[in-house]
N, C-alpha and C positions, 0 to 999 in steps of 0.2 A: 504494500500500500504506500503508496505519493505521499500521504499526507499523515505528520504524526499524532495530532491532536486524536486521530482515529486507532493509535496502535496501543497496545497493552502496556501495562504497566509491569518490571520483571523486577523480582523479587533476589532481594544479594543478602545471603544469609549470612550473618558475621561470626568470623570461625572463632573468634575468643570468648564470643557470649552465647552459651547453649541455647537454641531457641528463638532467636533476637532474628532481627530483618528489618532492612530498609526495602521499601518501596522507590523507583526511581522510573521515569519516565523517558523515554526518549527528544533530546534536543532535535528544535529544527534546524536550517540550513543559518539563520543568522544569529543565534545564541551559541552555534559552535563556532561561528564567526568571530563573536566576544570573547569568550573563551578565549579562544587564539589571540586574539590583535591584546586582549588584556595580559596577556602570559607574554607576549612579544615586547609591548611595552616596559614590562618590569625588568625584562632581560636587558635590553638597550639603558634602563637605568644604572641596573648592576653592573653592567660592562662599562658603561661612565664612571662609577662610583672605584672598578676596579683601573681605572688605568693605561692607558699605551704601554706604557712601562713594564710591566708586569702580564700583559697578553705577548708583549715581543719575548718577554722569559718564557713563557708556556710554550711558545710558536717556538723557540729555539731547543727546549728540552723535547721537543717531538721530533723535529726534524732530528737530534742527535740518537733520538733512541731510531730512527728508520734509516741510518746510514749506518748503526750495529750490528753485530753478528744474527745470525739465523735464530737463535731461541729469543732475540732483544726483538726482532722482528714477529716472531711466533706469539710472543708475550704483549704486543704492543698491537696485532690483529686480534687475539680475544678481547684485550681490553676496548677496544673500539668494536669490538660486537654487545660488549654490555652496555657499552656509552648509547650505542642504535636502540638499544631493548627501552630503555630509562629513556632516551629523548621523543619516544616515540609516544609516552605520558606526559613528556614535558612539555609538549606543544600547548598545552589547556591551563589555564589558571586554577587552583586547586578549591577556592573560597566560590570563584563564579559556576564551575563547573557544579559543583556540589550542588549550594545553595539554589539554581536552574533544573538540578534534576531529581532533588528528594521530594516525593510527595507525601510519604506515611513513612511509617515504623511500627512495631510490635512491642515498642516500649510501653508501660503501663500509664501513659501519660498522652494529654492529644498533644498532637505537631504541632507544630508552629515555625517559622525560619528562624526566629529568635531562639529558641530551644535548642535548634541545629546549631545555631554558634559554638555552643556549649558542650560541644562533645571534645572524649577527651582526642588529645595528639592520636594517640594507638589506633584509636577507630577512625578517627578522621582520615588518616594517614591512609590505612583499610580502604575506609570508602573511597577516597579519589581513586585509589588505583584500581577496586574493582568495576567503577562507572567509568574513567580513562579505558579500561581494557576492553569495554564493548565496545567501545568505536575506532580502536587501535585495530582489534581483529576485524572487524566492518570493510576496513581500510585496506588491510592485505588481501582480502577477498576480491575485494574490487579492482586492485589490484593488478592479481592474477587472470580477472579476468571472467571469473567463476560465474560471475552475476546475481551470485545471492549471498546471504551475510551468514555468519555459521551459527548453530543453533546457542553458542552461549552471547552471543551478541545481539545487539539490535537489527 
């Protein structure tokens, strides 16, 4: 279905608390738009904030590690497949994405976004990456090609 105010709402059970569940709903095409352009924005801050000086040191400790031996180069290809794994969450703001896509929980209390503030780091942490990960795999699908999204994603 085109349109997602028409699609279900999926259910992310949280593996630290027995029982527990957020409800979260599928973003449309300009709220994952925000997401991004808000998560792009703060990067571009932080990279202000960090410096020329100190990006030319990173840029020169990589380039030193890709002119090393074969296991400096083996070690320096995993490491930039987990950076790919991690940045592929990172593209989303963690506060907009969230707060855009919870609509309930199974907590003993009603919802509210304000309540959502209030969750701890552990879970929050959780929940971005488990609502990042249905649009990440979304992603690869389409990707490839496939033309449909796989059954743990949107």
């Amino acid at each position: 279905m085109a349109f997602v105010d028409q699609m279900p709402q999926v259910q992310l059970d949280v593996p630290h608390e027995s029982g527990e569940f957020f409800l979260v709903r599928q973003l449309g095409w300009r709220e994952l738009e925000e997401c991004r352009r808000v998560r792009a924005m703060a990067q571009v801050e932080a990279a202000k904030a960090v410096g020329s000086e100190m990006l030319a040191q990173l840029q020169a400790m990589e380039e030193s590690a890709a002119a090393g031996s074969e296991e400096d180069s083996a070690a320096l290809e995993a490491a930039k497949a987990r950076q790919e794994a991690t940045d592929a969450r990172d593209q989303f703001d963690k506060d907009t994405l969230i707060s855009r896509s919870v609509m309930g929980w199974s907590y003993g209390y009603p919802f509210s976004k304000v309540r959502l503030e209030q969750l701890d780091e552990k879970t929050a942490k959780w929940l971005f990456g488990a609502i990042a990960d249905l649009y990440v795999g979304a992603e690869d699908v389409a990707a490839q090609g496939e033309g449909s999204t796989p059954s743990t994603g949107f």
